[in-house]
N, CA, C and O atoms as a Tinker XYZ file with bonds, in Angstrom:
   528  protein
     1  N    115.855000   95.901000  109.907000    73     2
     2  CA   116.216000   96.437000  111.205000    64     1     3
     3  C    117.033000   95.382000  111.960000    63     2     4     5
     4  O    116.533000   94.342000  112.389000    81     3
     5  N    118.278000   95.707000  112.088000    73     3     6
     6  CA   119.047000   94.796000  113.059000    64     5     7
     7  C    119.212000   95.152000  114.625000    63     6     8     9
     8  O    119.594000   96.195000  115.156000    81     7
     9  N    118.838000   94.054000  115.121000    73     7    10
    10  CA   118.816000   94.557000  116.632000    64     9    11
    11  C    119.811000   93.287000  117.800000    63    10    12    13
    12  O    119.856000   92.057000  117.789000    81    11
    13  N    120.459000   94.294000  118.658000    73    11    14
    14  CA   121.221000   93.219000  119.431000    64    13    15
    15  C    120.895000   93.574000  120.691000    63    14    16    17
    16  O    120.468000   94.633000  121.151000    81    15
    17  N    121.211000   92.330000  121.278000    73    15    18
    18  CA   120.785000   93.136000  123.264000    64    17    19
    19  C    121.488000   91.811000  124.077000    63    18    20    21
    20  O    121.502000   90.586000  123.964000    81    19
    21  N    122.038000   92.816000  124.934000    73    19    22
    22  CA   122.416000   92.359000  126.444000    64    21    23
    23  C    121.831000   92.586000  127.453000    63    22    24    25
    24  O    121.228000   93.614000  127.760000    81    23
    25  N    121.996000   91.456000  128.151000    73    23    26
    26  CA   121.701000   90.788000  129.607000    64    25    27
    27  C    122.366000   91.884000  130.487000    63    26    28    29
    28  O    123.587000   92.037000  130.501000    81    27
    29  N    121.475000   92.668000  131.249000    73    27    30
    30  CA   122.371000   93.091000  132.588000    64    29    31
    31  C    122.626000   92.436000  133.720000    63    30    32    33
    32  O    121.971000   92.714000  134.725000    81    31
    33  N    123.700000   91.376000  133.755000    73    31    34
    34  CA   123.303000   90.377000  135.299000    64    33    35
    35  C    124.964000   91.243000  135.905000    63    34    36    37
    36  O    124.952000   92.041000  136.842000    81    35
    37  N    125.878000   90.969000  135.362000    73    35    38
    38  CA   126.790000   91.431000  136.076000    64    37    39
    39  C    127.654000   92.859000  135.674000    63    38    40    41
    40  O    127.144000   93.578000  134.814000    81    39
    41  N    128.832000   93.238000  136.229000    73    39    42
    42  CA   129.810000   94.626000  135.665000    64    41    43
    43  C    130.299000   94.593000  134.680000    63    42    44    45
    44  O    130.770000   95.655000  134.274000    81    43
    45  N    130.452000   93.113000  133.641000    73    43    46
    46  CA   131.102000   92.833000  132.997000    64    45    47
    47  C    129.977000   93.128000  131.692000    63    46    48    49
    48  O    130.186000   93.567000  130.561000    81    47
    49  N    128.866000   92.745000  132.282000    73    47    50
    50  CA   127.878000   93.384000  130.661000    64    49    51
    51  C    127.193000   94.512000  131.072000    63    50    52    53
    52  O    125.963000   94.499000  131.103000    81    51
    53  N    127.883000   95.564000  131.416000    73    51    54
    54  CA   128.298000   96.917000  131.103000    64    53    55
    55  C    129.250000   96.811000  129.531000    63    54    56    57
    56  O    129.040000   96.980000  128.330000    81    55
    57  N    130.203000   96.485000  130.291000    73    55    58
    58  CA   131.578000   96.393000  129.033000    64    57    59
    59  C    130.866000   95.988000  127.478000    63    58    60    61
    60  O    130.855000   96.424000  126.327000    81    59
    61  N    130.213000   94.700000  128.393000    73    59    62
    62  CA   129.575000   94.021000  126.766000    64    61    63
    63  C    128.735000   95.111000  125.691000    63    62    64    65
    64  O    128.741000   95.226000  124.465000    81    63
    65  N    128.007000   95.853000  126.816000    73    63    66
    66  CA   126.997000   96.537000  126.418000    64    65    67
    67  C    127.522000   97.477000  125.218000    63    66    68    69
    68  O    127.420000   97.483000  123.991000    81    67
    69  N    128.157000   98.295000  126.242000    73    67    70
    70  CA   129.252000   99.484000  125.465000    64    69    71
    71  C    130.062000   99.329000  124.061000    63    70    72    73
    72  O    129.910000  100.001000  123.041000    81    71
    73  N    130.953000   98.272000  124.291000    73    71    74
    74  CA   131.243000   97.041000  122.888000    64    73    75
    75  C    130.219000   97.008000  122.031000    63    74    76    77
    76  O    130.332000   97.487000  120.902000    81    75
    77  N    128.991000   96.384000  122.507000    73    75    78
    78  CA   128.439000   96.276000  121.171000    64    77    79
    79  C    127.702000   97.857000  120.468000    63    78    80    81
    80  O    127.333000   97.903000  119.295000    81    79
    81  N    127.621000   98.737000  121.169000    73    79    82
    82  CA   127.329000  100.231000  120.685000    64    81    83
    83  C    127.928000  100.861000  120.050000    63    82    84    85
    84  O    127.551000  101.781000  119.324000    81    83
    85  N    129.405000  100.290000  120.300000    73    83    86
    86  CA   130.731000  100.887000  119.604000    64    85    87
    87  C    130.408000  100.292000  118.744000    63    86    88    89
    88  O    130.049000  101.011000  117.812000    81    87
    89  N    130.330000   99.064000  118.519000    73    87    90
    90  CA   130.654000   98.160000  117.266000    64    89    91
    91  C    129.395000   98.744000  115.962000    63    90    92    93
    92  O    129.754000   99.204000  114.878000    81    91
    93  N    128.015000   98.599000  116.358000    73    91    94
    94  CA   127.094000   99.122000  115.815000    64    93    95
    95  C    127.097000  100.393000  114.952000    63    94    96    97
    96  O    126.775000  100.546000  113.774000    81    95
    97  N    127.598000  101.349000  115.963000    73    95    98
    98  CA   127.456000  103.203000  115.307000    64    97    99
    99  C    129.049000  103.067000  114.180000    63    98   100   101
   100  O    129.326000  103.701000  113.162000    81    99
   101  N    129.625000  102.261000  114.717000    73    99   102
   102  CA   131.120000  102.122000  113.862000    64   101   103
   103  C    130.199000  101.454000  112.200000    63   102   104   105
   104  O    129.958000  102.033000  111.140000    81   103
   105  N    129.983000  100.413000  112.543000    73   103   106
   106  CA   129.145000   99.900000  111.400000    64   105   107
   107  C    128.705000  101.052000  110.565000    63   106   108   109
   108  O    129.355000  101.499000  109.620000    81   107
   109  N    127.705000  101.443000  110.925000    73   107   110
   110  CA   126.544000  102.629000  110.319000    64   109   111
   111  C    127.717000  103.537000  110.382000    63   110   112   113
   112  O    127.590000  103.445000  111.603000    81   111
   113  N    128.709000  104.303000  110.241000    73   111   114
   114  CA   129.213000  105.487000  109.786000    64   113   115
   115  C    129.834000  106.619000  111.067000    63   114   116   117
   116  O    130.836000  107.335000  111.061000    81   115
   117  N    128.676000  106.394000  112.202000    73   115   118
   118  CA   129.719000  107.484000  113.317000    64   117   119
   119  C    130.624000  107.582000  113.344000    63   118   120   121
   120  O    131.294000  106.571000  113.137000    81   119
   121  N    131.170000  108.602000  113.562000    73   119   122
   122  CA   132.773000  109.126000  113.446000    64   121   123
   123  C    133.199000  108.878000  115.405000    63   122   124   125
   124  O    132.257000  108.907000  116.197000    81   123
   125  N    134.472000  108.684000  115.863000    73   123   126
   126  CA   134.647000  108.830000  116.946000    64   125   127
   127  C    134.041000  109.401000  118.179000    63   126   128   129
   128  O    133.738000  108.841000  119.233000    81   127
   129  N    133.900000  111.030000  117.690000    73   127   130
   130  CA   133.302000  111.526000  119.368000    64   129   131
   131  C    131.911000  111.054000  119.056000    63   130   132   133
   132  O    131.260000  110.927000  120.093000    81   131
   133  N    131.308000  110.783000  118.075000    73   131   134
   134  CA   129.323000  110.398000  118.477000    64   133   135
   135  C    129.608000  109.084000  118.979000    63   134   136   137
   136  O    128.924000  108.787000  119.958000    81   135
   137  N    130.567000  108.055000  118.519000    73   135   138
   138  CA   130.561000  106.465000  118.956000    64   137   139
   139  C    131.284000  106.986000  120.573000    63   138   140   141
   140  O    130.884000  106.164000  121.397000    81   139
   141  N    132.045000  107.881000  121.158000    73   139   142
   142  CA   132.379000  107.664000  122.607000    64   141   143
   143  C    130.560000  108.372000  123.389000    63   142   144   145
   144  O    129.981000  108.088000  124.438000    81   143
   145  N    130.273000  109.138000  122.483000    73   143   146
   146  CA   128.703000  109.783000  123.085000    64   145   147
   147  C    128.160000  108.502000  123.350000    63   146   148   149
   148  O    128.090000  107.958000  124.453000    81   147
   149  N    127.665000  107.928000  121.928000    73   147   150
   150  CA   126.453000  106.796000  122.153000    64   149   151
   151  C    127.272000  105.611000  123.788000    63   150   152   153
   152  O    126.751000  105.061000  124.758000    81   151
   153  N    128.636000  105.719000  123.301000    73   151   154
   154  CA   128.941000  104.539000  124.709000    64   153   155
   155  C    128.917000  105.070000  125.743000    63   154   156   157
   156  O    128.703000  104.375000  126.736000    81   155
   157  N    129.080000  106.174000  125.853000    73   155   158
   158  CA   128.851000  106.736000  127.349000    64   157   159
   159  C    127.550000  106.855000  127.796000    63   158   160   161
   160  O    127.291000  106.677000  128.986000    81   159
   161  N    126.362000  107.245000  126.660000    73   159   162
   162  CA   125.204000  106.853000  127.135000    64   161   163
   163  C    124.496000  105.841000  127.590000    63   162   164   165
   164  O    123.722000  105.964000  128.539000    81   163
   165  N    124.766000  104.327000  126.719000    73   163   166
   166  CA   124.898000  102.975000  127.165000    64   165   167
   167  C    125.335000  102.399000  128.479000    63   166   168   169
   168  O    124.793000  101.631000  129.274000    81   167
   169  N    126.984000  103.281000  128.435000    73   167   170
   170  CA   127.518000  102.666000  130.152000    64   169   171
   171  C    126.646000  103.250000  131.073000    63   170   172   173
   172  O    126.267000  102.509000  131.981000    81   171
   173  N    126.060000  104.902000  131.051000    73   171   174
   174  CA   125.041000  105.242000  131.864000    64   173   175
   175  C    124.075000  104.702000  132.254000    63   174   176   177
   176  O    123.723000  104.649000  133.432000    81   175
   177  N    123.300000  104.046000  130.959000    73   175   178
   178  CA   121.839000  103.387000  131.085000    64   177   179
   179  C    122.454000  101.573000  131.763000    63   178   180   181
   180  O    121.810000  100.700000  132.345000    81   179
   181  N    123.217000  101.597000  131.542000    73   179   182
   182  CA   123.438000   99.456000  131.935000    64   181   183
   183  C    123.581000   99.836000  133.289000    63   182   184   185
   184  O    122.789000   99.400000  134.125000    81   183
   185  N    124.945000  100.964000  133.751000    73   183   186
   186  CA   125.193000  101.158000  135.284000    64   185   187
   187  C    123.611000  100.663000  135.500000    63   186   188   189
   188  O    123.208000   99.509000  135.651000    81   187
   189  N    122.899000  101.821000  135.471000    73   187   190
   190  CA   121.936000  102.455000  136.172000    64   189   191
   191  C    120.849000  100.879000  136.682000    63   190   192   193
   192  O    120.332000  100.497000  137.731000    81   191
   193  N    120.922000  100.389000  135.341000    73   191   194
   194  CA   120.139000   98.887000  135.537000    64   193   195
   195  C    120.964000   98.346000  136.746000    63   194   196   197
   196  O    120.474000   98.461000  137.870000    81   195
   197  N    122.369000   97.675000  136.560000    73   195   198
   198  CA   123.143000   96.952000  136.978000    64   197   199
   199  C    122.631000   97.651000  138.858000    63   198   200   201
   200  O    122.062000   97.045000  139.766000    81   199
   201  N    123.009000   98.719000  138.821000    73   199   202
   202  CA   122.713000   99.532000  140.677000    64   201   203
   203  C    121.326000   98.820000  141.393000    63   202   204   205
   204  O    121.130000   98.051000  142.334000    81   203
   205  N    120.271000   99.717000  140.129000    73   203   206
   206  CA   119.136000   99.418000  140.893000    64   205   207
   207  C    117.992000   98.837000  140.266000    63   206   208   209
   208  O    116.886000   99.355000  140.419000    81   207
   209  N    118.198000   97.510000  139.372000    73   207   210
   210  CA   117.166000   97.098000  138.888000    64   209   211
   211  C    117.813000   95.792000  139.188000    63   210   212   213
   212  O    118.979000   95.696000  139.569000    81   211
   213  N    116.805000   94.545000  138.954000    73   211   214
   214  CA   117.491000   93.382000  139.850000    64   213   215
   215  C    117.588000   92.661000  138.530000    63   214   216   217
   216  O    118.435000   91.769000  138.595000    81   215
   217  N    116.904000   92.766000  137.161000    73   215   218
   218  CA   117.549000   92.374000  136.318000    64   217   219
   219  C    116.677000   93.449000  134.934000    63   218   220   221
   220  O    115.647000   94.119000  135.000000    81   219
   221  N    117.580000   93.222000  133.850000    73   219   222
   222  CA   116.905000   94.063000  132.859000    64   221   223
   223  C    117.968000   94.087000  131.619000    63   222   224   225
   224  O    119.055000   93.752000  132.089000    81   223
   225  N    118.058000   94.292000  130.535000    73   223   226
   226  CA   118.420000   93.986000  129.212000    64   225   227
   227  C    118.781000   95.750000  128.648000    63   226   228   229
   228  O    118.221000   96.772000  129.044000    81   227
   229  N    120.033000   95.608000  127.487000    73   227   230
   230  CA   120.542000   96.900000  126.700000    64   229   231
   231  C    119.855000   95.929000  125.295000    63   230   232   233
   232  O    119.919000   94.722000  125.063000    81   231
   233  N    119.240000   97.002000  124.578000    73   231   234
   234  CA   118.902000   96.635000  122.909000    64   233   235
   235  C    119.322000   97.882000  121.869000    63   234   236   237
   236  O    118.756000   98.942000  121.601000    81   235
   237  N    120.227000   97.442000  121.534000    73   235   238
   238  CA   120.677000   98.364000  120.336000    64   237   239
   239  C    120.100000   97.845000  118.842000    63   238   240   241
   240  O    120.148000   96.711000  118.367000    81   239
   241  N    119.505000   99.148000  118.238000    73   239   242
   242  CA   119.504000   98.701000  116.793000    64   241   243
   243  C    119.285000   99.735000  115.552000    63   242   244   245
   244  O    118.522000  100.701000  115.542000    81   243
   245  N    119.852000   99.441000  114.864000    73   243   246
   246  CA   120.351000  100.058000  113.998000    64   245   247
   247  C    119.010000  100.900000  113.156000    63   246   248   249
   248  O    118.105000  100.142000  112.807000    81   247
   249  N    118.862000  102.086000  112.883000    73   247   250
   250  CA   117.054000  103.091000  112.587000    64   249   251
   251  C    117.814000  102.934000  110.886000    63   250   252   253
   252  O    119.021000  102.816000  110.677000    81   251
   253  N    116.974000  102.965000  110.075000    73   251   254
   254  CA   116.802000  103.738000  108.904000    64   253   255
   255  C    115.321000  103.926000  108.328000    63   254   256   257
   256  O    114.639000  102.977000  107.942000    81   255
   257  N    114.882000  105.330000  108.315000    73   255   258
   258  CA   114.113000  106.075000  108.247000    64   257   259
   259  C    114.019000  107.173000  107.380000    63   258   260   261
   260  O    114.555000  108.247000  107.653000    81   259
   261  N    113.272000  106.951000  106.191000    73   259   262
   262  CA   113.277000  107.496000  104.864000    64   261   263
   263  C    115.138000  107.797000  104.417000    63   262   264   265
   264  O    115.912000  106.903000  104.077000    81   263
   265  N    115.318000  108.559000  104.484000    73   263   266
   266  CA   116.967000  108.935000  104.145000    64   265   267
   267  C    118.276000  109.056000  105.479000    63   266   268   269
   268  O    119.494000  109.224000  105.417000    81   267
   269  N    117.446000  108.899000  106.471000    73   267   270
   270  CA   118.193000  108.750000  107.337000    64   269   271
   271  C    118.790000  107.585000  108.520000    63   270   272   273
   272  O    118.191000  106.701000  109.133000    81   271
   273  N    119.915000  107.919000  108.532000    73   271   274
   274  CA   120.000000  106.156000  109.251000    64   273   275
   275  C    120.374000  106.505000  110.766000    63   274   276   277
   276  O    120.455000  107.733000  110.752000    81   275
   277  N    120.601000  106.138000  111.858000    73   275   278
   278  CA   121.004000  106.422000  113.358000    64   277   279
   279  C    120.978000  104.747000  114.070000    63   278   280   281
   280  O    120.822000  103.618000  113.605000    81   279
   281  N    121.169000  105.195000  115.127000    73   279   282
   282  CA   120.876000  104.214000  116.369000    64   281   283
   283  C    120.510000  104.320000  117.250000    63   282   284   285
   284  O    120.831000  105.234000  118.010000    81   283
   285  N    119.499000  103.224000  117.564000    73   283   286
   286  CA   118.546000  103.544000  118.748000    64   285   287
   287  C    118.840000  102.355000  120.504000    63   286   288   289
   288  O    118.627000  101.176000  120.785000    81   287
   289  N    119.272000  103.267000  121.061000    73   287   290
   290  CA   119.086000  101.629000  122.072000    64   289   291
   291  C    118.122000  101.795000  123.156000    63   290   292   293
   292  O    117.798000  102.939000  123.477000    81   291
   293  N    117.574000  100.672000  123.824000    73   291   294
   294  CA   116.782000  100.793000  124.649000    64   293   295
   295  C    116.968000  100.111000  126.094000    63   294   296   297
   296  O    117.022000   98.911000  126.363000    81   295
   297  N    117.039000  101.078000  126.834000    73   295   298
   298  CA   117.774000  100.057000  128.637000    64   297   299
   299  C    116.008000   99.905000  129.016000    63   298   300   301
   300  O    115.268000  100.887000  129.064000    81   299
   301  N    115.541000   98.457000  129.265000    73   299   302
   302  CA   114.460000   98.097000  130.096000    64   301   303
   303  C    114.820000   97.015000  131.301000    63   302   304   305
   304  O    115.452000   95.964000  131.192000    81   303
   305  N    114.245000   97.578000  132.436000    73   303   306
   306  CA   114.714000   96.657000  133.588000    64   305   307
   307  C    113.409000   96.297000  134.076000    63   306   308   309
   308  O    112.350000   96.704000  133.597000    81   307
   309  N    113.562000   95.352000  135.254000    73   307   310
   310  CA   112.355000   94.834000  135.983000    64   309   311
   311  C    112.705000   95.890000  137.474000    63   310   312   313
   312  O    112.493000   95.384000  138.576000    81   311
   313  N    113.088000   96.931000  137.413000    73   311   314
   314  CA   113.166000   97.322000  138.974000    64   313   315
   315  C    111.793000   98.035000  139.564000    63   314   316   317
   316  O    110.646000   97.960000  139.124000    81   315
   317  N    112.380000   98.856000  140.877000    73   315   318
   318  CA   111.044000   99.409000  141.579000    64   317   319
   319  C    110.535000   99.936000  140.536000    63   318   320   321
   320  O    109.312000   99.908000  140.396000    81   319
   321  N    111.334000  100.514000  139.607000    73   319   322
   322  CA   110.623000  102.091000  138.835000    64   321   323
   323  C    110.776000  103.233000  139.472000    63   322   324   325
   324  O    111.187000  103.237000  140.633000    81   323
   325  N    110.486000  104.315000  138.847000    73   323   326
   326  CA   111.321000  105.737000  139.762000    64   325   327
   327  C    109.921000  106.654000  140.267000    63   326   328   329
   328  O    108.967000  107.147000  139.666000    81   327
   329  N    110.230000  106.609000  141.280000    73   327   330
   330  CA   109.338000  107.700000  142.036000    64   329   331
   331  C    108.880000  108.905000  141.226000    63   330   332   333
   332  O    107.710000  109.230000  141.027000    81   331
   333  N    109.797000  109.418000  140.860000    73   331   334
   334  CA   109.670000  111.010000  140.714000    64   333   335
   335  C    110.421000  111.354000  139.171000    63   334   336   337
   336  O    111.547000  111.712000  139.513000    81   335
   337  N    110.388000  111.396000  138.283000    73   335   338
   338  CA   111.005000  110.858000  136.806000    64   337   339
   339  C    111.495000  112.599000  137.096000    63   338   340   341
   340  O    112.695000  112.838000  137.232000    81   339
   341  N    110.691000  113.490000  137.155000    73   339   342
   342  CA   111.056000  114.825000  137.290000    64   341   343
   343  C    112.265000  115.002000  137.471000    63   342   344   345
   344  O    113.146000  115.254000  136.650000    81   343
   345  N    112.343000  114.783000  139.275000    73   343   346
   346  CA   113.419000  114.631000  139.831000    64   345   347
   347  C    114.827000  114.498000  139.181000    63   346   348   349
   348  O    115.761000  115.299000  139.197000    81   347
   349  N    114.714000  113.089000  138.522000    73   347   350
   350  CA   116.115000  112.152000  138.062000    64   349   351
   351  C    116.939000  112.633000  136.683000    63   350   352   353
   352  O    118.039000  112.358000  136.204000    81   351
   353  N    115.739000  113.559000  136.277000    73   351   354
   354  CA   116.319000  113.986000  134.704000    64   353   355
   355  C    116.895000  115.504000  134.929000    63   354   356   357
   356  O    117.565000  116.112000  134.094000    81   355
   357  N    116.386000  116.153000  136.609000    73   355   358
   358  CA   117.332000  117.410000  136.856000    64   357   359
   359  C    119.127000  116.911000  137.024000    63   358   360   361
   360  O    119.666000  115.953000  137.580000    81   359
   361  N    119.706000  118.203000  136.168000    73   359   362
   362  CA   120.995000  118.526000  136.134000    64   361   363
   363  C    121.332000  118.235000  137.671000    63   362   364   365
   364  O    120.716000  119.089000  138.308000    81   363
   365  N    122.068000  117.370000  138.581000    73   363   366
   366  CA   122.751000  117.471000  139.544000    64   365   367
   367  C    122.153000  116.588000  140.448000    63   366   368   369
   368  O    122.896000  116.224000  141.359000    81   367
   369  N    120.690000  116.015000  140.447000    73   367   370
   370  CA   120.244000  115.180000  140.880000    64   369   371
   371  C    121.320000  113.557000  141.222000    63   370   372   373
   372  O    121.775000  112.884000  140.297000    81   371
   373  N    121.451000  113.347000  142.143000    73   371   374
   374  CA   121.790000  111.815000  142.434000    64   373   375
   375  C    121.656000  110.975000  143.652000    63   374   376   377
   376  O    121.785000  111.455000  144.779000    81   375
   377  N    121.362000  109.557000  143.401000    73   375   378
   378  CA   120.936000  109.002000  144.508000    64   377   379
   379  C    122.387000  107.673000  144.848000    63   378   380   381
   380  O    122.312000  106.770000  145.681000    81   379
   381  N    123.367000  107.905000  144.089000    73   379   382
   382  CA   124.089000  107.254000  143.875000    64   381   383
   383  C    125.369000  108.340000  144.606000    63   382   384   385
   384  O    126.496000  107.847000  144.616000    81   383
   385  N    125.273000  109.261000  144.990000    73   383   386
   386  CA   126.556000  110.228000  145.834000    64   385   387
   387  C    127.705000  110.305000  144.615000    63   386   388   389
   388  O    128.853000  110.680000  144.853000    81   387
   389  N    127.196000  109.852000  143.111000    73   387   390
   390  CA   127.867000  110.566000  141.919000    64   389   391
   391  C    127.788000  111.980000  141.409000    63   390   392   393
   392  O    127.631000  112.962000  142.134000    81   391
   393  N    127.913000  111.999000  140.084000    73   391   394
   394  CA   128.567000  113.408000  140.259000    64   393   395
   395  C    126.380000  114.031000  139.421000    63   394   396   397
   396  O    125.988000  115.103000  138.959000    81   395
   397  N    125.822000  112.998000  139.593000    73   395   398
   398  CA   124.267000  113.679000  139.235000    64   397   399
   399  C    124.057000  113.270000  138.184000    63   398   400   401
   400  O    123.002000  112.664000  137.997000    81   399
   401  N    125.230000  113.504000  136.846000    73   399   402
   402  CA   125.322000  113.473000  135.753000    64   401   403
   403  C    124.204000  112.180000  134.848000    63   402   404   405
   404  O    123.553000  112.514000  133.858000    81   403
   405  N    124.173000  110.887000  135.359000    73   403   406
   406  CA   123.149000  110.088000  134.770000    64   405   407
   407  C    122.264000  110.715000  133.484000    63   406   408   409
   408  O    122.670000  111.202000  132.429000    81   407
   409  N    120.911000  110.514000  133.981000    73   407   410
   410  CA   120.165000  110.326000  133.234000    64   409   411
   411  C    120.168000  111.981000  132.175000    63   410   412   413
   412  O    120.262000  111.939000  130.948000    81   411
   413  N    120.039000  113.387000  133.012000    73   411   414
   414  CA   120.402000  114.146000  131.983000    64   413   415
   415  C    121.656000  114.410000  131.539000    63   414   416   417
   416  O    121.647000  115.359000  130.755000    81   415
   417  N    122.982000  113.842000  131.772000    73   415   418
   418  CA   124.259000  113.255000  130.918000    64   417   419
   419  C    123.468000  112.744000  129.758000    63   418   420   421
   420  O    123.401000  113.603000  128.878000    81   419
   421  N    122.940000  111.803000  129.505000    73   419   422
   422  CA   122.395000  110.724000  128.542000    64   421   423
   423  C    122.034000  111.412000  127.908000    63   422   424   425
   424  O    122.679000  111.655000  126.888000    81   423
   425  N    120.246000  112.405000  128.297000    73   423   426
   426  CA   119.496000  113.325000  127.289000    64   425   427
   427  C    120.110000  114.324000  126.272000    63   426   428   429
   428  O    119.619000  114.803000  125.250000    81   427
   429  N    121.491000  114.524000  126.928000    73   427   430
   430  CA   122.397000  115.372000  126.446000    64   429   431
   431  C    123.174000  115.124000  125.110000    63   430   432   433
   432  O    123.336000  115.885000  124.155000    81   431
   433  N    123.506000  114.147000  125.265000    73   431   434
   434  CA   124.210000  113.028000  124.522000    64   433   435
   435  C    123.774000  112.781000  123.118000    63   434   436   437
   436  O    124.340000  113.052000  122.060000    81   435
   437  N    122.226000  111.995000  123.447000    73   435   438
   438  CA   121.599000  111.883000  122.438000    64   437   439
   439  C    120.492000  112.732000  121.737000    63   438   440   441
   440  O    120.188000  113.713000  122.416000    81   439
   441  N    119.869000  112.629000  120.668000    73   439   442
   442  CA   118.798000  113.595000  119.999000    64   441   443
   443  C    117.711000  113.222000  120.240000    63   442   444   445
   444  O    116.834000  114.076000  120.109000    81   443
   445  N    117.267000  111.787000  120.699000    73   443   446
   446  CA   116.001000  111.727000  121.579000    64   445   447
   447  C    116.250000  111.073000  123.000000    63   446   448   449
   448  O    117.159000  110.601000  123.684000    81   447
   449  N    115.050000  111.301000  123.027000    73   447   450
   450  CA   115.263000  110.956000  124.518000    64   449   451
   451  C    113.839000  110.537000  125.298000    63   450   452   453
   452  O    112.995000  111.378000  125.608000    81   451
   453  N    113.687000  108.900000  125.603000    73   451   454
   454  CA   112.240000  109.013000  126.113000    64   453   455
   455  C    112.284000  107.980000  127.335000    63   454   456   457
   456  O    112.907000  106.919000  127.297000    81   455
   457  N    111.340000  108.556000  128.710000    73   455   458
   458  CA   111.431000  107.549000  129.528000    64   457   459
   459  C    110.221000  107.241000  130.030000    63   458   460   461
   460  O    109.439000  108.175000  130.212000    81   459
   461  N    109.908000  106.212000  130.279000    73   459   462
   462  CA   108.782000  105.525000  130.873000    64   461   463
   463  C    108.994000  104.415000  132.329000    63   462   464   465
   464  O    109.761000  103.462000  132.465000    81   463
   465  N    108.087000  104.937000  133.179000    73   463   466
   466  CA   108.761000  104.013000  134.403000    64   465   467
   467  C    107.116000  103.597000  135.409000    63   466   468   469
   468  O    106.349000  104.433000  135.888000    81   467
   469  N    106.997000  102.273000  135.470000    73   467   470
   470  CA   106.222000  101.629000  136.412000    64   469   471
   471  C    106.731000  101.446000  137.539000    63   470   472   473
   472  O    107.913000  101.117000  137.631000    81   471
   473  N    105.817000  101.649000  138.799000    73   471   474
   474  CA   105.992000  101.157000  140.344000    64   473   475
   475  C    105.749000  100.110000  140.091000    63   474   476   477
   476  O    104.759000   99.756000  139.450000    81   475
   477  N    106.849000   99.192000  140.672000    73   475   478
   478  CA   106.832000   98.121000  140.916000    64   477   479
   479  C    107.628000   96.980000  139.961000    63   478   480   481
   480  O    108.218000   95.939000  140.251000    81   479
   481  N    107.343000   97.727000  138.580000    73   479   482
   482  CA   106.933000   97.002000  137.572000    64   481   483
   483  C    108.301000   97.300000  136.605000    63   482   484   485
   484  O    108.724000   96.331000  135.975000    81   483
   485  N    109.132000   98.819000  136.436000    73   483   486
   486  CA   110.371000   98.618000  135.780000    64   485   487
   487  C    110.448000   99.816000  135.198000    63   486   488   489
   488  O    109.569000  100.644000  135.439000    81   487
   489  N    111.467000  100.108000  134.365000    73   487   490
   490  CA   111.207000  101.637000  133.573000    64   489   491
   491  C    111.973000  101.291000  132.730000    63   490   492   493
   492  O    112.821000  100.465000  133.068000    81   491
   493  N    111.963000  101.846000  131.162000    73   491   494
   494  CA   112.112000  101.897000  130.303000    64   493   495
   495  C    112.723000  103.324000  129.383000    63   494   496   497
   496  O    111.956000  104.280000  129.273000    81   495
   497  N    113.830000  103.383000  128.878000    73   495   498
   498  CA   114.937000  104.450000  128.469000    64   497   499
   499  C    114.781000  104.226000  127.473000    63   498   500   501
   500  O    115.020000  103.021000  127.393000    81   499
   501  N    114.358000  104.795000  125.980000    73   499   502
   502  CA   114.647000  104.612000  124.537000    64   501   503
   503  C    115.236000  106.417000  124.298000    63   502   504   505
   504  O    114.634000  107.478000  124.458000    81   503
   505  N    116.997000  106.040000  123.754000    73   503   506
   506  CA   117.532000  106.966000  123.185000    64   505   507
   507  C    117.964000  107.061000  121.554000    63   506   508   509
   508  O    117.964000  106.040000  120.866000    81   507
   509  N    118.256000  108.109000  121.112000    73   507   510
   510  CA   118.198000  107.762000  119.409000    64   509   511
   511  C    119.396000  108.859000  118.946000    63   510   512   513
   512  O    119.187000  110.071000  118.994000    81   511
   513  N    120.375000  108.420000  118.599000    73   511   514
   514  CA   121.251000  108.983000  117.947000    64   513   515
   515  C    121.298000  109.274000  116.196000    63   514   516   517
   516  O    121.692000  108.409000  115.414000    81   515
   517  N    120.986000  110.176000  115.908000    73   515   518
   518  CA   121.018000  109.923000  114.537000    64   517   519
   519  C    122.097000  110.612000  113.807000    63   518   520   521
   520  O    122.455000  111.729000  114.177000    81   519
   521  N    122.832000  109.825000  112.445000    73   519   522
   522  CA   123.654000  110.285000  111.395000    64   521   523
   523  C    124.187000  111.482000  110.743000    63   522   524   525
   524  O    124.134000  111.854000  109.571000    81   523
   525  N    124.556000  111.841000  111.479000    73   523   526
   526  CA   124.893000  113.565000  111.061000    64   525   527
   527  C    125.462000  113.660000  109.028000    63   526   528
   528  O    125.742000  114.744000  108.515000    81   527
């Protein structure tokens, strides 16, 4: 299992983030539109750190699982954590005066989709793209 991860401190590891997702699903076999999916899900999940978590890490790594291979990354931050998880994963929801799209953009994107979030304490995004 190979695994890589970035630092969310500034806008610029967004970019990094995205880069290395591209680079990864390119590795393993994705064809174009799943490698612009998986990066658009990435730039979603780093924004989202970068806005409102005061610091927190992207981990990409590469799944193979009996015959199948994918990629999994995981956005964990140290922020408040989300009130209302309900809320954030409705279609149109935003606290950012964007277009809502976030977090169910992402679910959309990918074939799993799991979130976990502490008050106080941080929340945690593991998405999983797998190998068509």
């Amino acid at each position: 299992m190979e695994r890589s991860s970035v630092e969310m401190l500034t806008e610029w590891d967004i970019v990094e983030a995205r880069q290395s997702g591209r680079n990864e699903a390119k590795k393993i076999g994705f064809g174009a539109v799943d490698q612009a999916r998986i990066t658009t899900a990435i730039s979603e999940l780093a924004r989202n750190i970068y806005l409102y978590a005061e610091t927190g890490h992207i981990s990409i790594e590469i799944l193979e699982v009996d015959d199948k291979k994918g990629i999994k990354i995981i956005a964990k931050d140290k922020g408040p954590g989300i009130k209302d998880i309900r809320l954030v994963i409705q279609d149109g929801y935003s606290t950012s005066q964007g277009l809502g799209a976030g977090l169910p953009g992402v679910r959309r994107l990918m074939d799993e989709f799991d979130i976990q979030t502490w008050a106080g304490e941080g929340t945690e995004v593991s998405i999983i793209k797998w190998l068509r």
